[in-house]
C-alpha positions as a LaTeX table, in Angstrom:
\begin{tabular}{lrrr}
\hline
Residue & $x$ (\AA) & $y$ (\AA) & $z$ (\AA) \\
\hline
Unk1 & 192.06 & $-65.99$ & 70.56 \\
Unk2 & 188.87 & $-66.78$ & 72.06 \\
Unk3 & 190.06 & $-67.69$ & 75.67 \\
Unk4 & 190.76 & $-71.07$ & 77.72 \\
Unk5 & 186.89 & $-71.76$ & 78.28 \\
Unk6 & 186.39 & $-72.93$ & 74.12 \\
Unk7 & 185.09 & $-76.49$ & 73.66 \\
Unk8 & 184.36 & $-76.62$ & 69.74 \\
Unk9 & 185.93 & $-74.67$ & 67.42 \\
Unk10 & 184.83 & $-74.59$ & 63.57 \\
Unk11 & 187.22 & $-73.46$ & 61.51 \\
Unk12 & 186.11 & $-72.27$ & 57.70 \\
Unk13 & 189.27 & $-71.63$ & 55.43 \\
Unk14 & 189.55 & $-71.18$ & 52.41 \\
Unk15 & 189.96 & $-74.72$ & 51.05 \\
Unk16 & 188.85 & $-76.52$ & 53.71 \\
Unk17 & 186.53 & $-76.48$ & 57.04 \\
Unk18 & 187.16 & $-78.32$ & 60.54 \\
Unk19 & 185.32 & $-78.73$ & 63.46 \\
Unk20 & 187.43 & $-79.28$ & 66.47 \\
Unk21 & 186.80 & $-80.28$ & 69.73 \\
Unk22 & 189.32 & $-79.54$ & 72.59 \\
Unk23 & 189.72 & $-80.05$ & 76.09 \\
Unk24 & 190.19 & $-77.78$ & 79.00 \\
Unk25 & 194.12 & $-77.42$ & 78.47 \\
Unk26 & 193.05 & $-76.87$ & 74.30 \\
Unk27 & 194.55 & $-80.53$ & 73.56 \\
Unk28 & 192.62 & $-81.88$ & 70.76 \\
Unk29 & 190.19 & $-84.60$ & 71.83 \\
Unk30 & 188.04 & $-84.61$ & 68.24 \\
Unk31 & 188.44 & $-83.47$ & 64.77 \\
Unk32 & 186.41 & $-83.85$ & 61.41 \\
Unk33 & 186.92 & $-82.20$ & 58.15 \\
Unk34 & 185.43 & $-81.68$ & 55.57 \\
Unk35 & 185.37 & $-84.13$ & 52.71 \\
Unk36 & 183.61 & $-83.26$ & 49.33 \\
Unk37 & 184.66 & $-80.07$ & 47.46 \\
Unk38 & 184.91 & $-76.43$ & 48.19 \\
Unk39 & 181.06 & $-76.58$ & 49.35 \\
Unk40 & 181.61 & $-75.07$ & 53.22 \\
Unk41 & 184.73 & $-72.87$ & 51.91 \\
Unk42 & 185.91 & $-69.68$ & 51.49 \\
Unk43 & 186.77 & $-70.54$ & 48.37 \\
Unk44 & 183.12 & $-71.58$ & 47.24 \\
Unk45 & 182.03 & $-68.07$ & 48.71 \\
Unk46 & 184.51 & $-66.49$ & 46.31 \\
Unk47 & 182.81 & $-68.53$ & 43.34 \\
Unk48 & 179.64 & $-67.28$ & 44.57 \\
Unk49 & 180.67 & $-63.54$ & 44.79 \\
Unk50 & 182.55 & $-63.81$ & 41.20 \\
Unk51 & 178.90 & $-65.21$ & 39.75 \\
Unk52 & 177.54 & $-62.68$ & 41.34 \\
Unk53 & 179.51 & $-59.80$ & 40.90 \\
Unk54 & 179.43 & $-58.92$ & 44.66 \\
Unk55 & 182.44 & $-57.94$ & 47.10 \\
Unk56 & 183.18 & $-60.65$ & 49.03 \\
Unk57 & 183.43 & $-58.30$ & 52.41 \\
Unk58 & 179.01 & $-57.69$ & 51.02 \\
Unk59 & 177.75 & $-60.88$ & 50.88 \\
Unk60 & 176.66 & $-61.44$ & 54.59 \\
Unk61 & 174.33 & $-58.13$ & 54.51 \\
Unk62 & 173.32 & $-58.56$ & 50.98 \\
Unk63 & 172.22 & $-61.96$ & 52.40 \\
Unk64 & 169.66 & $-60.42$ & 54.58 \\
Unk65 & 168.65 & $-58.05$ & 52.43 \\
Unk66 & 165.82 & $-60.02$ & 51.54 \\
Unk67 & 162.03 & $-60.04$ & 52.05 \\
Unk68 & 162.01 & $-63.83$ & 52.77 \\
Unk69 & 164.47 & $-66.83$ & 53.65 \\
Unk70 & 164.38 & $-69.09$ & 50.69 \\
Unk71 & 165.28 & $-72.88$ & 50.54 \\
Unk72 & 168.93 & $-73.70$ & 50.59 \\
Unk73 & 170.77 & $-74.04$ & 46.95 \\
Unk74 & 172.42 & $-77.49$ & 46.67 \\
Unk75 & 175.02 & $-77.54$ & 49.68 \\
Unk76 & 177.12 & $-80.69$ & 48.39 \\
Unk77 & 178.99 & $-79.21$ & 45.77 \\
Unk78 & 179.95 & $-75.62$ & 44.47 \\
Unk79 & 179.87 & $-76.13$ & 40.75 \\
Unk80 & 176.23 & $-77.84$ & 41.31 \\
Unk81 & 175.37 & $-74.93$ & 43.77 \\
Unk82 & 176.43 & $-72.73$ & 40.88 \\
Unk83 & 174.58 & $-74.03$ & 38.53 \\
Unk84 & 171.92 & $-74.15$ & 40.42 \\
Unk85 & 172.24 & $-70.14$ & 41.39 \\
Unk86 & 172.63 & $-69.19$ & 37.54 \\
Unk87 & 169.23 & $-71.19$ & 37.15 \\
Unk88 & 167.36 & $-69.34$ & 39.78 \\
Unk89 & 169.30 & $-66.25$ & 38.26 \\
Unk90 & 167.41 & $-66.92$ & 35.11 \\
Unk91 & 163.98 & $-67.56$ & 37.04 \\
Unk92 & 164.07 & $-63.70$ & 37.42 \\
Unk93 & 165.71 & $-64.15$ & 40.94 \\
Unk94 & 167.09 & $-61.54$ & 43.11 \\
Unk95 & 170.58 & $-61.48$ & 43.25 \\
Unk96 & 170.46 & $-61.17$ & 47.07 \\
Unk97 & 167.92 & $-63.88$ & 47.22 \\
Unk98 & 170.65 & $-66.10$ & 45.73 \\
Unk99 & 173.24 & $-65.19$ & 48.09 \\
Unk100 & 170.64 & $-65.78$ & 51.11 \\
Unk101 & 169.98 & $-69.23$ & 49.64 \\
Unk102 & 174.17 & $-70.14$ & 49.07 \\
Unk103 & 174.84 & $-68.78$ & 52.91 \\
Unk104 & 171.82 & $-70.94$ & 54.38 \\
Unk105 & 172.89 & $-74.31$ & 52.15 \\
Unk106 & 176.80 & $-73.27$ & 53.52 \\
Unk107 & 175.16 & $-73.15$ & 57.34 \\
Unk108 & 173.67 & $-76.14$ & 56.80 \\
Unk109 & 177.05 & $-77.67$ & 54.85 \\
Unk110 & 178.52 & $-77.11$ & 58.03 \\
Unk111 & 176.00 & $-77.72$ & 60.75 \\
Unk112 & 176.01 & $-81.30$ & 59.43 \\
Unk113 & 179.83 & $-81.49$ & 60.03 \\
Unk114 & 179.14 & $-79.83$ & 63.51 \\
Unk115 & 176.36 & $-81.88$ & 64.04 \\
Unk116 & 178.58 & $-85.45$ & 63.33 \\
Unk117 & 181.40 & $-84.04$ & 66.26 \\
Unk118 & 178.94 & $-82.45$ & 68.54 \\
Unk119 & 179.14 & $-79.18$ & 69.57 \\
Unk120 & 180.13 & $-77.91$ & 73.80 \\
Unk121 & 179.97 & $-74.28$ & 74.76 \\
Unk122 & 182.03 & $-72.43$ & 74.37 \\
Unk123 & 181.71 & $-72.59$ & 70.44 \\
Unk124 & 183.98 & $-70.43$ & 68.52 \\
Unk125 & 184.75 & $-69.72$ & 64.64 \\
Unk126 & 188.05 & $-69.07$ & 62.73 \\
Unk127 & 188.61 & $-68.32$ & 58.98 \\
Unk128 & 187.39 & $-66.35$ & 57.07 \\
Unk129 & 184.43 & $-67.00$ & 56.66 \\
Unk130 & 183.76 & $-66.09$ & 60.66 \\
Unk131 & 183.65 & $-62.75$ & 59.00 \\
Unk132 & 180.54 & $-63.45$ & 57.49 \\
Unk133 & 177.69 & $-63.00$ & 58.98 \\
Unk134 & 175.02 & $-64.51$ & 56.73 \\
Unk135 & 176.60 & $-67.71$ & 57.11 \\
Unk136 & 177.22 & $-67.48$ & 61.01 \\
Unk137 & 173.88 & $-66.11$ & 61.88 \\
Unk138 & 172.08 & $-68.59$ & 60.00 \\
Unk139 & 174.46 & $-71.41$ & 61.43 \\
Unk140 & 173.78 & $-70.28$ & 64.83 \\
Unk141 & 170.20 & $-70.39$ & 64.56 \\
Unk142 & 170.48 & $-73.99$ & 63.23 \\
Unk143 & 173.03 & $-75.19$ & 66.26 \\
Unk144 & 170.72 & $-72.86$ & 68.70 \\
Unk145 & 174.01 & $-71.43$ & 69.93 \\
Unk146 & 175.69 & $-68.27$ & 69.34 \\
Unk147 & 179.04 & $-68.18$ & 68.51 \\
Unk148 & 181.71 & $-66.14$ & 70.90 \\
Unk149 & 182.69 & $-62.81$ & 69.08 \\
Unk150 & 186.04 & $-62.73$ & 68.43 \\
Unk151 & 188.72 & $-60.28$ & 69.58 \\
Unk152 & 191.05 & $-60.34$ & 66.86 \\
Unk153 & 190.74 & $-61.14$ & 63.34 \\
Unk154 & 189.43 & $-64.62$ & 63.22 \\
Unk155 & 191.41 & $-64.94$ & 59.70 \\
Unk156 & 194.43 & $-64.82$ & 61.37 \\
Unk157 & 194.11 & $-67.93$ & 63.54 \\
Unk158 & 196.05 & $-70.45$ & 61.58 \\
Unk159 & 199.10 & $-68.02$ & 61.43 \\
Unk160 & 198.41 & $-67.44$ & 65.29 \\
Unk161 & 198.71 & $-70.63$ & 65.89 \\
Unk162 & 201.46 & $-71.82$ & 63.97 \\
Unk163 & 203.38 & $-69.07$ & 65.09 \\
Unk164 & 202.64 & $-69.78$ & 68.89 \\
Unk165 & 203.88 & $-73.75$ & 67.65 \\
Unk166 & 207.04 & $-72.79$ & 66.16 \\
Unk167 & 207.63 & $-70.33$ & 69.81 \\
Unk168 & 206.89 & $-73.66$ & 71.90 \\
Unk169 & 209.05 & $-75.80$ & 69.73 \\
Unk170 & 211.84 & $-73.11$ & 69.71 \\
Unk171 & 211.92 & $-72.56$ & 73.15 \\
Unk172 & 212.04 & $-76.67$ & 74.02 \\
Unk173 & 215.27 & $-76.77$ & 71.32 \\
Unk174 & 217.10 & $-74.53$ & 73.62 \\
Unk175 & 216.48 & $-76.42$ & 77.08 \\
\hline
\end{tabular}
């Protein structure tokens, strides 16, 4: 999807998020996953835009439709980063403020998992969340790195690539 030259790959699903490292050929040479909760998920995004009563497809610009970057909400777990959003909710915060504060603690969620693999140009993101650009700007100014812009639809990589497995092992079962 994002051509031969990829290194690191970070890919935010819906349940889960991976950082990949890969050689020249794309073999697999490292690979960490996430391991606590939905924090660094589409899915916690989706918890966050239910709270919030926000389209999902409006969180990255409502994230930066803000006069100032606050602190990160708790980035270790959803339900305490929820309860920590109603909170500041209740504190007379801006809704958008909020969102800015979830997509910088789910930047940082995953810059930490980045950070434990390492991350070689050329860096690229799949899922869903790739989509979203208040959590890949923000993560890119933490790595110092821009991502590559995808050509296709970055949600579509896992189906891409399973697909492009099952050709290979299809076309070995008739040799």
């Amino acid at each position: 999807m994002y051509g031969p030259t990829v290194r690191t790959v970070l890919d935010m699903g819906g349940q889960d998020c991976k950082a990949i490292q890969c050689d020249e050929k794309g073999k697999v040479t490292a690979f960490l996953m996430n391991d606590k909760c939905a924090a660094g998920t589409g899915r916690g995004m989706e918890v966050f835009a239910e709270l919030l009563a926000v389209s999902i497809e409006d969180i990255g610009d409502l994230s930066f439709a803000v006069d100032h970057e606050p602190e990160p909400v708790s980035s270790t777990c959803v339900v305490f980063a929820k309860s920590e959003a109603v909170g500041l909710l209740r504190k007379g915060w801006h809704k958008n403020l909020v969102i800015a504060a979830y997509c910088s603690a789910m930047a940082h969620r995953v810059f930490t998992l980045l950070e434990r693999l390492g991350v070689q140009k050329d860096f690229a993101i799949t899922g869903g969340i790739a989509k979203n650009k208040g959590v890949v700007q923000r993560l890119e100014k933490e790595l110092g790195l821009i991502a590559l812009h995808p050509k296709y639809d970055p949600q579509i990589a896992g189906a891409l690539g399973a697909a492009l497995f099952a050709k290979n092992m299809f076309e070995k079962s008739k040799k």
